[in-house]
C-alpha positions as CSV (number, residue, x, y, z in Angstrom):
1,X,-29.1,60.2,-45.1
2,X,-27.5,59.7,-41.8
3,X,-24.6,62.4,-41.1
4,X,-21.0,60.2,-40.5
5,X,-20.0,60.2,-37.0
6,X,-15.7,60.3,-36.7
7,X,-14.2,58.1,-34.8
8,X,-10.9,59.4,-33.9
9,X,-8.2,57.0,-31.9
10,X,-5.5,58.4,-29.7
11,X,-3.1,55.7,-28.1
12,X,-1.4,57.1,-24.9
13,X,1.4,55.8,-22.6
14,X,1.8,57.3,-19.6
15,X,4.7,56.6,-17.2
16,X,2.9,54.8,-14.5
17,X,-1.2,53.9,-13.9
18,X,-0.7,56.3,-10.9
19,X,-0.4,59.5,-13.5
20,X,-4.3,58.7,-14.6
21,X,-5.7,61.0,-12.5
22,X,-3.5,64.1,-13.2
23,X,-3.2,63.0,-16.6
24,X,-6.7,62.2,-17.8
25,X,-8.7,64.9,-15.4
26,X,-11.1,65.6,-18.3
27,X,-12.3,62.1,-18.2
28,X,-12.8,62.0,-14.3
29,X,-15.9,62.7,-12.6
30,X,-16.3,63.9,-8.9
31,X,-19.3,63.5,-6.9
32,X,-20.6,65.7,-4.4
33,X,-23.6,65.9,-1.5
34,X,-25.5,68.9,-1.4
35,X,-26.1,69.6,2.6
36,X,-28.4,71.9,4.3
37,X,-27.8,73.5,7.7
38,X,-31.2,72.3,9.7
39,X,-30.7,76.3,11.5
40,X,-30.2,78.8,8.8
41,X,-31.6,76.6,5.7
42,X,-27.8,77.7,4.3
43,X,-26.5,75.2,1.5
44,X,-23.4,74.0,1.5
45,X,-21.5,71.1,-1.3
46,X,-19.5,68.5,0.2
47,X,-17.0,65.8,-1.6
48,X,-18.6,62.4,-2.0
49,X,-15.5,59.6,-2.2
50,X,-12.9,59.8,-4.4
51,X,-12.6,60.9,-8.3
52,X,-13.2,58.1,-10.9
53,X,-12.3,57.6,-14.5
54,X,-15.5,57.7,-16.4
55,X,-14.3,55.2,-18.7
56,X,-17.4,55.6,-21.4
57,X,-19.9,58.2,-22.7
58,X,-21.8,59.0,-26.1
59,X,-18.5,61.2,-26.5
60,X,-16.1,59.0,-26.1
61,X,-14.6,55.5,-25.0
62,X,-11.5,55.0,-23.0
63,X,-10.0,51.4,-22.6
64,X,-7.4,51.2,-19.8
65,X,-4.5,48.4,-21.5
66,X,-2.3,48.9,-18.4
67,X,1.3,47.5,-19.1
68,X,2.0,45.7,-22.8
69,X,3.9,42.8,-22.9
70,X,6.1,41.8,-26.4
71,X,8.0,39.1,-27.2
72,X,12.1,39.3,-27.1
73,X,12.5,36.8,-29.9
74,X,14.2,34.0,-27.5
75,X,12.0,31.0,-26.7
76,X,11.7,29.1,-23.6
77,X,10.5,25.3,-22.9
78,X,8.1,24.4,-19.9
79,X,8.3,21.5,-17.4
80,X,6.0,19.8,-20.2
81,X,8.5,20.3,-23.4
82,X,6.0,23.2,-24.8
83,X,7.8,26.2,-26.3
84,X,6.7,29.5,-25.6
85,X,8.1,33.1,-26.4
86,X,9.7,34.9,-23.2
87,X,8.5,38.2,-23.1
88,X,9.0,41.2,-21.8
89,X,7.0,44.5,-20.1
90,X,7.8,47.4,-22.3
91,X,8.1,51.2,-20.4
92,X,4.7,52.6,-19.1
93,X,1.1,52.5,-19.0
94,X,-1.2,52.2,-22.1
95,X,-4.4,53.7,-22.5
96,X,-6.6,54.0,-26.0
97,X,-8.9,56.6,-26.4
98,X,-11.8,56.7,-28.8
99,X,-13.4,59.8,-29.7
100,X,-16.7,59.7,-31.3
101,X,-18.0,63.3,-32.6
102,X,-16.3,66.4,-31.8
103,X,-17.0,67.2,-28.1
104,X,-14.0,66.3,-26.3
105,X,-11.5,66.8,-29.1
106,X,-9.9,69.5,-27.5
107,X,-9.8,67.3,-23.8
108,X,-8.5,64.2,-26.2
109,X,-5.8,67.1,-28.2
110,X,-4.5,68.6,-24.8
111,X,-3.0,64.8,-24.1
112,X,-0.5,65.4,-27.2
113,X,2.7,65.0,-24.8
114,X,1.4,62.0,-24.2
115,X,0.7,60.3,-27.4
116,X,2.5,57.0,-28.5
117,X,4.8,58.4,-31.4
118,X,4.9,56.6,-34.0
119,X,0.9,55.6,-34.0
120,X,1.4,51.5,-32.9
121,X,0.5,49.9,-36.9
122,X,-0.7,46.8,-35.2
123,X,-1.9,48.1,-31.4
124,X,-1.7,45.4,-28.9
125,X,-6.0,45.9,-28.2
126,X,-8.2,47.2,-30.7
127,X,-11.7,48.6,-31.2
128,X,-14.2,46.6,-32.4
């Protein structure tokens, strides 16, 4: 029999998409160029481009909502006569985070400040 692999779900909000990097460091990657001086066969590292978000591994999946948009419960009528519910951006930007196994539970746990308290009982995306 198969051991069970846990799936663990974090939903995060941070206050703007521009905190991702500083934020989610764990889950960025860097590259880098290995150069050798043609004279003294020395070997150096140099950055390649910028960090990315490595948004999925056998580890983990992250899926980047961005803002949420809710209804405010007043309804609006188009050029046509078609109702449709205003709505409205709520504070920050949304991230999910799906663990799978243990080896970046302590990466995932170190985001606590960050998690949406209480967990959403309907999230606006979910895993399938």
């Amino acid at each position: 029999m198969e051991p069970e692999i846990i799936k663990t779900d974090f939903y995060l909000k941070l206050a703007s998409e521009a905190d991702m990097p500083s934020v989610l460091g764990a889950f960025y990657k860097q590259d880098y160029t290995t150069i050798v001086d043609p004279e003294t066969g020395e070997e150096s590292t140099q950055i390649e481009g910028e960090p990315y978000l490595v948004q999925h591994t056998a580890d983990y999946a992250i899926d980047v909502v961005g803002i949420i948009h809710k209804p405010t419960g007043v309804m609006l009528t188009d050029a046509d006569g078609n109702e449709y519910p205003e709505m409205a951006a709520l504070d920050g930007w949304h991230i999910n985070l799906r663990l799978v196994g243990e080896a970046k539970r302590a990466d995932a746990e170190a985001l606590v400040a960050y998690t949406v308290d209480p967990t959403p009982v309907t999230p606006s995306r979910v895993w399938l």
